[in-house]
VEXPAGU-331980 format. One record per residue (C-alpha): x, z, y; residue number from 1; residue in three letters; chain. Coordinates in nm, 4 decimals. Each point is the difference from the previous one (the first is absolute). Layout:
BEGIN
+----------+----------+----------+-----+---------+--------+
|        u |        w |        v | num | residuo | cadena |
+----------+----------+----------+-----+---------+--------+
|        X |        Z |        Y | NUM |     ALA |      A |
...
+----------+----------+----------+-----+---------+--------+
This chain:
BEGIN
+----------+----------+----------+-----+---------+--------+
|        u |        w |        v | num | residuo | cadena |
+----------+----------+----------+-----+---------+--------+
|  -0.1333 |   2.1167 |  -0.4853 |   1 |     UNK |      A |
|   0.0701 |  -0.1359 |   0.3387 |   2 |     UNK |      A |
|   0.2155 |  -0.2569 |   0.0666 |   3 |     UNK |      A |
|   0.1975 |  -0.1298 |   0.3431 |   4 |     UNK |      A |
|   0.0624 |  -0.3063 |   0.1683 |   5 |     UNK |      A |
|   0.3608 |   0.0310 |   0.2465 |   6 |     UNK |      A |
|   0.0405 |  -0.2598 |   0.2720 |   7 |     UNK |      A |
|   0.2644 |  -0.1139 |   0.2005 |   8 |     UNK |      A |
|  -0.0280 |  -0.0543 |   0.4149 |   9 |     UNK |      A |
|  -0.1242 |  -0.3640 |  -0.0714 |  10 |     UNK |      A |
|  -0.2612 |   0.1163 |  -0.2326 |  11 |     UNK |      A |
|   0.1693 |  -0.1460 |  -0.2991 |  12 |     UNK |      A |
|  -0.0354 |   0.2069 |  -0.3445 |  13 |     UNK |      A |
|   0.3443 |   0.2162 |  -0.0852 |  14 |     UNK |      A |
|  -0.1747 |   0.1532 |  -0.3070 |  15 |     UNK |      A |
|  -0.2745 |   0.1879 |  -0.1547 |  16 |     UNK |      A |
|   0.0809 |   0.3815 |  -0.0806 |  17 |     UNK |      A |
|  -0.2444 |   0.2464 |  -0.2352 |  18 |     UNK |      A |
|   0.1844 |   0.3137 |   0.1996 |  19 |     UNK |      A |
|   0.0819 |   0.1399 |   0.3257 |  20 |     UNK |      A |
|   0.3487 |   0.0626 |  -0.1598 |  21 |     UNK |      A |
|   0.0432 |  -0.3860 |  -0.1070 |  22 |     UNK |      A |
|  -0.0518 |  -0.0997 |   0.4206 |  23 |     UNK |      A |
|   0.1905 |   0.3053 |   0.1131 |  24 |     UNK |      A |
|   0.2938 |  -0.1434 |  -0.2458 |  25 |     UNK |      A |
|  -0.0266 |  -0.3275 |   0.1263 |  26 |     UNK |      A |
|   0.0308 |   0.1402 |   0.3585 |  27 |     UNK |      A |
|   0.2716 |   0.1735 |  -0.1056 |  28 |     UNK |      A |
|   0.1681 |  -0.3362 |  -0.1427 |  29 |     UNK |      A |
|  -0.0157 |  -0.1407 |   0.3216 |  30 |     UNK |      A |
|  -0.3474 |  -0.2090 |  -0.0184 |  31 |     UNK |      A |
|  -0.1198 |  -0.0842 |   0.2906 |  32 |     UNK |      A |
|  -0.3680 |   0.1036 |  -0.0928 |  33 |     UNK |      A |
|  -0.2067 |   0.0073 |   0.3503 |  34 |     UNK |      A |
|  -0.3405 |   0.0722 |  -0.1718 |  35 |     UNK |      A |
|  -0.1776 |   0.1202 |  -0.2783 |  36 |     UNK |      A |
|  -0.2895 |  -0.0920 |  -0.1701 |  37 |     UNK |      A |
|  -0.2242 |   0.1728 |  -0.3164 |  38 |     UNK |      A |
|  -0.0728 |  -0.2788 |  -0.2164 |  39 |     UNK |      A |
|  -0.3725 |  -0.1054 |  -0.0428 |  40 |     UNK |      A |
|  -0.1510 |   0.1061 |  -0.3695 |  41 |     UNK |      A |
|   0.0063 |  -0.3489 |  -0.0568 |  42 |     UNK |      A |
|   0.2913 |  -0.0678 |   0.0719 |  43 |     UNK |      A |
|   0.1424 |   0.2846 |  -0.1301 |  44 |     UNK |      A |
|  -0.1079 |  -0.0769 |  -0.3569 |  45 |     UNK |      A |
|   0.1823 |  -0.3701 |  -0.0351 |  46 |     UNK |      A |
|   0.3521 |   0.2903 |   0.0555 |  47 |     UNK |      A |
|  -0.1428 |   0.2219 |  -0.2620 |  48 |     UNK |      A |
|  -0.0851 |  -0.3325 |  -0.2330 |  49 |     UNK |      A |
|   0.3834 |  -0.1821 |   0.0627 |  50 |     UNK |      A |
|   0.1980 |   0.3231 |  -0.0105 |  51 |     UNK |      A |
|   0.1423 |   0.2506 |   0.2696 |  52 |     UNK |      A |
|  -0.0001 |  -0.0883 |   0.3417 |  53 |     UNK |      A |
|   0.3610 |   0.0781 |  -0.0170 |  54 |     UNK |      A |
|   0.0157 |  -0.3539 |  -0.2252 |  55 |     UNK |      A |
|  -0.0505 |  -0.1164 |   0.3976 |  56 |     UNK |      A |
|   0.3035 |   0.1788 |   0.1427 |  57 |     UNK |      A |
|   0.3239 |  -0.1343 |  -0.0846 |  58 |     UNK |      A |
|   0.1869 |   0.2833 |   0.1517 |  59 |     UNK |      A |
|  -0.1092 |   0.2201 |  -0.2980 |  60 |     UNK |      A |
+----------+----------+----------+-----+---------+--------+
């Protein structure tokens, strides 16, 4: 399971997405999401452990 990281221009976190859908939707929504990162295993296991990574996104 792969997980993503979406940043803003500055570099600052917008939210964490598990799909290609989730980030398109959040484009969609107007985010301003500049870049996008897949999410270290390591890192992607603390989402998997608290919940979705939409539990980040409080557009959804």
């Amino acid at each position: 399971m792969n997980f993503y990281t979406c940043f803003d221009g500055q570099g600052k976190v917008i939210a964490r997405c598990q799909t290609h859908q989730e980030i398109q939707s959040l484009k969609r929504m107007g985010r301003p999401i500049k870049e996008v990162r897949e999410m270290k295993n390591e890192e992607a296991v603390i989402c998997s452990l608290t919940g979705s990574p939409s539990d980040y996104n409080m557009d959804y």
